[in-house]
N, C-alpha and C positions, 0 to 999 in steps of 0.2 A: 504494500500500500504506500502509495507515496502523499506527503503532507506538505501542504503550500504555504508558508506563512503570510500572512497579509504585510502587503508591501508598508512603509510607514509614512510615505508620501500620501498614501492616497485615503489614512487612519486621520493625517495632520488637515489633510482638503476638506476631506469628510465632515472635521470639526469644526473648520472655519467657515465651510459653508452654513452647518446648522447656527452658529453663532451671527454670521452675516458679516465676518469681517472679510476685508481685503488681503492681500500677499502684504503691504504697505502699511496696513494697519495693523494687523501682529506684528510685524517687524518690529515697529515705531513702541506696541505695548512690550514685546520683550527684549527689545533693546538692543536686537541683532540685522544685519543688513538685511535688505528685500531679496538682494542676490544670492544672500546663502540660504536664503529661507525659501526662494525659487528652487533652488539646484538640492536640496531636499526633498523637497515635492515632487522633483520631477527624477530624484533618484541617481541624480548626478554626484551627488554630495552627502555622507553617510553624519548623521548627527552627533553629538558626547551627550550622553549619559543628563549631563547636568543640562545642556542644553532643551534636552523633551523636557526636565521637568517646569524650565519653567514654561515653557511652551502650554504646559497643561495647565499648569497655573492661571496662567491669562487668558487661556480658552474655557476656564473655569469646570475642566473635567470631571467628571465623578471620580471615587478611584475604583469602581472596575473600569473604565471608559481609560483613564491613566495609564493602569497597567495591561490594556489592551496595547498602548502606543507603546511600551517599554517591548514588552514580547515582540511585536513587530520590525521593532529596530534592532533585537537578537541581545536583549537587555534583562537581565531578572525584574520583577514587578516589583514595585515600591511601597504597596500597599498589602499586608498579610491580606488571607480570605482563611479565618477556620470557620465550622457550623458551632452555632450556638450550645451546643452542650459538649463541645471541647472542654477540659478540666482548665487551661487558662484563660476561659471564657466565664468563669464563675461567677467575677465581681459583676461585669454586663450582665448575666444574665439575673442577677439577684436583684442590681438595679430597674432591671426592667417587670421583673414579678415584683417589688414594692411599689411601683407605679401603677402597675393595672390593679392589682390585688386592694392596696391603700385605697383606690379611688372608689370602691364600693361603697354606701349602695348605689352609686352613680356608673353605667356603664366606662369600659375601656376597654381597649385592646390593642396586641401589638401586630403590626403585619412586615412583609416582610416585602423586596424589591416588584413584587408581583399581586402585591395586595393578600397573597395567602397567610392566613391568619396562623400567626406563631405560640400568640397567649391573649387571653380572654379571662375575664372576670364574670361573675356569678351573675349581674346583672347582665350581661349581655347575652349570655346560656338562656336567662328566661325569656328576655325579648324574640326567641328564634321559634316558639312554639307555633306548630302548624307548618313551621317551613320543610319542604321536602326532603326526604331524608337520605336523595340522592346529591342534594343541594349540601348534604351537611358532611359528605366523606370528604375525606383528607384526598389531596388538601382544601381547603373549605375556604372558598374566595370572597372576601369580604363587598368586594364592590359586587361578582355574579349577585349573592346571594339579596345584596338589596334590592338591583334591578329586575331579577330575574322573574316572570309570571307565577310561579310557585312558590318564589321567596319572599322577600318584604314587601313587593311592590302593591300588591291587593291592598296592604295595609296603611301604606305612605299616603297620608289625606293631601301632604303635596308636589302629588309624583311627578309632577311637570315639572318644577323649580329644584327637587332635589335631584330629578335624572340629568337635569341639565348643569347643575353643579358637579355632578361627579363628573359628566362628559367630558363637561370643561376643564377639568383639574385633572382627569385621567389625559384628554388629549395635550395639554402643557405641558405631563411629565413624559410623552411619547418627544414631543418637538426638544424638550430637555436631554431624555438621555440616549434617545434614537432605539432604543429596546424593540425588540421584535415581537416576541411576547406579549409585551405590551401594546404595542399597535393592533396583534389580532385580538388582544382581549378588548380594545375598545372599539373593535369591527365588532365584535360580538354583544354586548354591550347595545351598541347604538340599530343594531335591527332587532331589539325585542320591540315588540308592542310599545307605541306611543302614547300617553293619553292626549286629549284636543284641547287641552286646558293650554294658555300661554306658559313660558317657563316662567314669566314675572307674573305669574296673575296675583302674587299679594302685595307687590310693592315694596320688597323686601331689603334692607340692604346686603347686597351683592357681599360684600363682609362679613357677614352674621347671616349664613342661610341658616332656617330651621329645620330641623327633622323633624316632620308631625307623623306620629305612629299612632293607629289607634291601636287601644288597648282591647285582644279579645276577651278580657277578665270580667272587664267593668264597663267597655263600650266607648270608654272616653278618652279624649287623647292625651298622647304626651310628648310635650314638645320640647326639642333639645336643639343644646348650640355646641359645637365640640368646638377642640384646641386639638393640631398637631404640634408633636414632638418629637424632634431627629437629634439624634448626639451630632451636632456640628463639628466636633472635634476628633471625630474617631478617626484612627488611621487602621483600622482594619477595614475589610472591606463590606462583608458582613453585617457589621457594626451600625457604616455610615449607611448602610439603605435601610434599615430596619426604623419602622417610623410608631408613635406610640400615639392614639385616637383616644380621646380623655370628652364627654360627652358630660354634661351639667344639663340640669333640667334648666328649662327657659321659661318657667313660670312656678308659680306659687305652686296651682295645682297639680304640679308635676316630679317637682319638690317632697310636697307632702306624699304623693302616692308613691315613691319612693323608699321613703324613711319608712313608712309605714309595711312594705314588703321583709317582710320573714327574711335574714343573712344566709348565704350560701357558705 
């Protein structure tokens, strides 16, 4: 079997196109001629080591997208990648069950580069009653599972405004890290069932969209406003896409129906 590595000219294009800069305009942001940074690109001219990084830098890379460019240029990768129950992964991983675990009785959960759900709290276990239970095998896709006709969407009272928030935020992290994955998961995604309702029809702001769920217990809704959280700092790789969904109820009576549920 023979293996092709990807050229590193055409990893570094790749990025300056999705970023929208010029040959002239990276140059100028890392400090190096247009000429050398031409004759890279086009394979003329073999890069250093320190050179990619800052290259990455200014292109503002992930670090798997980073150490795709380091392997490419025949370079070891800059950024570790272990799985989360690596034994040097214990401090993260304890960090991130005190976050979802702490935040009960208010839903959270942590997902992972793909939106597949890594860890979950007790409240969010209840909220999934009635959903399909083919909907719920591993791995168990946080965004399918809302949109999906057998999963939350019957129940989303504002399935216009919230389908078109994830869209939105799923299609900006497709134009972000070019994932392929991701692109078909929001091909997939955007041909379920529509409803006819506009995606503004409450007037919302675009910053604080709400989740309105109705509740099949008691019939009434509950309406939530979340907060994401990503370790900005991590230099694993792992680490830095792993993102943590922290959801507060957005009213009194939501609040209340909360506190009031039995602890997991």
């Amino acid at each position: 079997m023979t293996h092709h590595r990807e050229h590193v000219g055409q990893v570094l294009k790749e990025w300056r196109a999705r970023r929208r800069l010029s040959q002239l305009d990276l140059a100028v942001e890392a400090e190096i001629s247009t000429r050398h940074l031409s004759f890279v690109e086009s394979g003329r001219s073999s890069p250093s080591r320190e050179m990619l990084v800052k290259l990455a830098e200014q292109l503002s890379m992930p670090a798997r997208a980073a150490n795709r460019l380091m392997l490419a240029a025949g370079y070891a990768p800059v950024h570790s990648e272990r799985p989360m129950d690596a034994p040097d992964m214990a401090a993260a991983r304890q960090a991130v069950e005190t976050v979802v675990h702490g935040h009960m009785p208010f839903p959270a959960l942590a997902v992972d580069r793909h939106w597949n759900v890594v860890l979950a709290n007790g409240a969010i276990t209840s909220l999934l009653d009635g959903v399909s239970e083919e909907l719920l095998r591993p791995p168990l896709n946080a965004l399918r599972v809302s949109l999906h006709p057998q999963g939350l969407s019957s129940r989303i009272v504002n399935l216009a405004e919230w389908r078109h928030h994830l869209l939105e935020r799923l299609r900006r992290q497709v134009e972000e890290t070019g994932d392929e994955v991701l692109s078909r998961l929001h091909a997939e995604l955007a041909a379920y069932p529509a409803p006819k309702a506009s995606p503004h029809a409450t007037g919302a702001d675009p910053l604080a969209i709400p989740l309105q769920l109705r509740d099949p217990s008691s019939g009434g809704i509950l309406s939530f406003i979340s907060t994401t959280t990503v370790f900005g700092t991590a230099t694993d790789v792992t680490l830095s896409e792993l993102v943590l969904e922290c959801f507060y109820p957005a009213d009194a009576a939501t609040r209340a129906a909360l506190l009031q549920s039995p602890g997991e």
